[in-house]
N, C-alpha and C positions, 0 to 999 in steps of 0.2 A: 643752552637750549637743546632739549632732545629730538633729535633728527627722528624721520619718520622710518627710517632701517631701523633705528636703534628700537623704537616702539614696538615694532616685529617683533625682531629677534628676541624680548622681551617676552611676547605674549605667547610665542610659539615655543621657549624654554619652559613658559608657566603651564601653558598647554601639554607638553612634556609628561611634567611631573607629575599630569591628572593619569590616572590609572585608566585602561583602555575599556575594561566593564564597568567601571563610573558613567563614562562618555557615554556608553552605548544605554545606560537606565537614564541620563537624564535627556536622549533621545525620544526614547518611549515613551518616559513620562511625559513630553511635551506633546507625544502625539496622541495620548492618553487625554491630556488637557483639549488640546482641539477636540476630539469626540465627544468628551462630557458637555464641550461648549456646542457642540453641533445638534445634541440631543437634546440638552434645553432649548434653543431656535426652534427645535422642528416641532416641540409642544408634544409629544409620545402621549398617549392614555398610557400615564404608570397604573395608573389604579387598573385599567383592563388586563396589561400585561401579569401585574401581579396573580388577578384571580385562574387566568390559564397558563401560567407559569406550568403550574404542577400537570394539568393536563397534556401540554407539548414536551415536558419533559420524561414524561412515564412513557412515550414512545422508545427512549434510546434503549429498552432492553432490546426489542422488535429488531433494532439498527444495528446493535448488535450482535445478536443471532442472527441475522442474514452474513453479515458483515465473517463471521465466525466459519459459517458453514459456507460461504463463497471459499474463505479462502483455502478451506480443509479440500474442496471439490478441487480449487486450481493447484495445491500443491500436487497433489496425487496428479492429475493430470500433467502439469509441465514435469515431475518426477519422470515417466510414464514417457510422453514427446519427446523430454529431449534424450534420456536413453537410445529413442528410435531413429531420432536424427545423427546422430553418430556411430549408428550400426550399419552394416553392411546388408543387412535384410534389406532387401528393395522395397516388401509388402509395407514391415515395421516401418519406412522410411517414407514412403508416399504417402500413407496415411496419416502421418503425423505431418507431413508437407501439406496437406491437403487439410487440415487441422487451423495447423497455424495459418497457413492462408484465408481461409473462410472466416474466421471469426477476429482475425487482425482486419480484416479489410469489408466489414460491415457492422456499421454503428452498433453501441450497444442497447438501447433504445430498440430498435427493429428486431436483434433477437430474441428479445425480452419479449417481445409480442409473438413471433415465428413461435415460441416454447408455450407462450401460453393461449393463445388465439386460434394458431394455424396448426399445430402438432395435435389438438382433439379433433379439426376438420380432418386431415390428412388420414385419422385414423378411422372416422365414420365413414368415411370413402371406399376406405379399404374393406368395413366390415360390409357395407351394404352391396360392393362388386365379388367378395368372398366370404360370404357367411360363416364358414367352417371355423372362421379365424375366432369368433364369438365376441359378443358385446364386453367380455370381460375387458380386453384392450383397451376400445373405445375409453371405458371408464377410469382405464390404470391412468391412462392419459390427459385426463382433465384433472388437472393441476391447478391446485388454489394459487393465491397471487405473489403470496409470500416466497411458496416451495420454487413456483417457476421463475420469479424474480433471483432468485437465490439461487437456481440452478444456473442462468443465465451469467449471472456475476462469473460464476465458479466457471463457467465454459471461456468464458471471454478473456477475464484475465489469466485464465491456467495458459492460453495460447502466446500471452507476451511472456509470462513468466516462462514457458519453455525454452524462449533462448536465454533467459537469464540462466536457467539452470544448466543449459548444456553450454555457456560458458564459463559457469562456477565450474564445471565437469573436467573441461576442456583446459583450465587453468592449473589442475594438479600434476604435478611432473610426471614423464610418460614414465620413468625410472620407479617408482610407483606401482604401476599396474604389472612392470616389467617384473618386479621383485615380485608382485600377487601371483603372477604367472608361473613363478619361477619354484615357489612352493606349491603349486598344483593345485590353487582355488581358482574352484569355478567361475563363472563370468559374473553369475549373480551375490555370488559369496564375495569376490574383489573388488564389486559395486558396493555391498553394502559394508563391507567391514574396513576397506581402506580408502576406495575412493572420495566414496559424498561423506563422509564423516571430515576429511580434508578438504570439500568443497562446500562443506556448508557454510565456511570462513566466507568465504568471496558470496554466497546465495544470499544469507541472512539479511545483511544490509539493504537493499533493494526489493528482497519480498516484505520486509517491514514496510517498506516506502507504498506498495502495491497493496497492502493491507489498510492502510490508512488513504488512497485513494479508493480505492473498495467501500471504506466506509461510508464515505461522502457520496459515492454512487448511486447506496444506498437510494435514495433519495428521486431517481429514478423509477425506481418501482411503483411512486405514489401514481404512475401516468397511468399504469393497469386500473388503478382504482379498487380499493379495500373498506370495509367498514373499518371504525375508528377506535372496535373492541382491539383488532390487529397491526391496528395501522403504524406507521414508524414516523420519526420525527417531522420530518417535510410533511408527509401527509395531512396530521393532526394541525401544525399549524397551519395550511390549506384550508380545513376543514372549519378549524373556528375561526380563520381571519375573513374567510366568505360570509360564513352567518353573521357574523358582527360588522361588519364592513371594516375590518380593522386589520388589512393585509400587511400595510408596512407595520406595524406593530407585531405583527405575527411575524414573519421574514425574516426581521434585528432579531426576535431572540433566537431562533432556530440557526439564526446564524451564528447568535454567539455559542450556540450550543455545541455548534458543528466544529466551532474554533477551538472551545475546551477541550474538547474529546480529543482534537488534532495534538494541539498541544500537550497534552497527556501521555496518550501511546507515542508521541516523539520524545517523551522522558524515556520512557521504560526501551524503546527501543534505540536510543546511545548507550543504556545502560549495558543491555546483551552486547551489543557490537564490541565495548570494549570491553565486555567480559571476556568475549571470544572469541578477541583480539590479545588479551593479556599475554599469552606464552611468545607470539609473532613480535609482539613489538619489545619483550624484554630482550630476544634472542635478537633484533636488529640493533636494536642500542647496544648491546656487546659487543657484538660485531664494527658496528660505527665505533664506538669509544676505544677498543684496542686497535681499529684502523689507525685514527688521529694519535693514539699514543704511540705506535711504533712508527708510524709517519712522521708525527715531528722529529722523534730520536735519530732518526736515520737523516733525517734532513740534517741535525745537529751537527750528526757527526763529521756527514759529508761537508758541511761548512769550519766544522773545525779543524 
C-alpha cells in the first residue's frame, strides 16, 4: 500500500518535470476561464459593445499623442534637472530643487487644472493691472485641453524622471568623466559624448516603465472635459456609456484597451533593454565563466 509521503514525493517529481512557462499558461488560462465565466453572469450588451467598439477605440491615437508628447516634454526636462542637481551652480541647483519639489509633491490632477484653468486667469490679471504687457499673452495662454493636459503630464512626470536620470548620471564611473577631462572636452561635450550615452543603460528601463504609466494617465485629462471629435480613450467611453446608460460596458472595454496597449509597449520595451543590455551582459558572463574556470583549477590543484 502507498504511503501518503510516497504520494508526494510522486507528484511533486511529476510537477518537476512540467516546464515552469507550461505552469504559468495554464495559470492564466484558468484565470482567463474565470473571467469568460464572470462575463456571461454579469449578461454585458455584447451587441452594444460591439457597435461602439470602433468609436472608444479610435480615441487611442488622441492617447497616444499625448502619451508621446508628455514624455518628449519630461525627457528634456529631467535631462535638463538632473544635470542641475549635480552641479555646483546654486542658481541651476535650486531651481531644479524647487522643480522637483513642486510638482512631486502635488497631485497630478490639480496641475492639470492650475495649466489649464488658473494660468489664463493669472494672465488676465496681469493684462488688466499692466496693459503694456498686451492681450497677446492672455491669449498665448489659454490652452486647449489636449495641449494643457499633455503639458501637464510632461511637467510632472519630467520631475520624477529627474532623479532617475541623475542616477543613470551618477552610476557612470567617475574615471569616465576624469578621462573626458583629461582630453580637454568641455562639460557639455563629456555630458553628451561619453557620459549619458553610458547612462542611458541604467535610464531606459524605468523611463519605459514612466511611459507606460503616462499612458494610462492619459485618462485624466477626460476631467478637463473635451469634445469627443478630440477626445482620448477614457473620455469617449464616458461619453457613450452616459448617453446609453451603459457605463460598465463602456469601463470593461476601455479597460481592456488600456491592458493591450500596456501589454504591448511592455513587449517592445524588454526588447530595447536587452538590446541595450547585450554588450553588458556578454562581457559579464566572460568574466563570470573564466572566474569559475580558473577558480575551480586552482581550487584543483591546491587539493591535489
Amino acid at each position: 500500500m502507498t504511503s501518503w509521503g510516497d504520494r508526494r514525493e510522486r507528484v511533486a517529481l511529476a510537477s518537476a518535470s512540467v516546464p515552469f512557462r507550461l505552469k504559468v499558461a495554464i495559470v492564466w488560462a484558468c484565470i482567463f476561464a474565470l473571467l469568460v465565466g464572470f462575463f456571461a453572469l454579469a449578461a454585458y450588451d455584447t451587441e452594444w459593445m460591439g457597435e461602439n467598439f470602433e468609436f472608444i477605440l479610435s480615441g487611442v491615437r488622441y492617447t497616444l499623442l499625448m502619451a508621446f508628447g508628455g514624455i518628449v516634454i519630461a525627457v528634456v526636462l529631467a535631462t535638463l534637472g538632473a544635470l542641475a542637481r549635480i552641479s555646483r551652480n546654486p542658481v541651476a541647483y535650486g531651481v531644479a530643487g524647487f522643480y522637483v519639489s513642486f510638482f512631486r509633491g502635488t497631485p497630478l490632477i490639480v496641475q492639470m487644472f492650475l495649466i489649464y484653468l488658473a494660468l489664463p486667469q493669472v494672465a488676465g490679471n496681469l493684462v488688466d493691472r499692466y496693459p503694456w504687457i498686451g492681450t497677446n499673452v492672455e491669449q498665448r495662454l489659454i490652452l486647449s485641453v489636449a495641449v494643457a493636459g499633455t503639458l501637464a503630464l510632461g511637467l510632472n512626470y519630467g520631475a520624477y524622471m529627474t532623479e532617475i536620470f541623475r542616477a543613470g548620471i551618477q552610476s557612470v564611473a567617475q574615471g569616465q568623466g576624469e578621462a573626458a577631462d583629461a582630453l580637454g572636452m568641455r562639460y557639455w561635450t563629456k555630458m553628451r559624448r561619453v557620459v549619458l550615452p553610458q547612462a542611458l543603460r541604467v535610464i531606459i528601463p524605468p523611463t519605459g516603465n514612466e511611459f507606460i504609466a503616462m499612458m494610462k494617465d492619459t485618462a485624466l485629462i477626460s476631467f478637463l472635459g473635451t469634445t469627443a471629435a478630440s477626445a482620448e480613450m477614457f473620455r469617449r467611453a464616458q461619453l457613450v456609456g452616459k448617453a446609453d446608460f451603459k457605463n460598465l460596458e463602456a469601463y470593461v472595454m476601455v479597460a481592456a484597451m488600456y491592458w493591450a496597449l500596456t501589454v504591448l509597449f511592455s513587449f517592445f520595451q524588454q526588447r530595447l533593454e536587452a538590446r541595450m543590455a547585450t554588450g553588458y551582459v556578454r562581457e559579464a558572463a566572460r568574466v563570470e565563466g573564466a572566474g569559475r574556470w580558473f577558480g575551480g583549477r586552482d581550487r584543483g590543484g591546491l587539493g591535489a
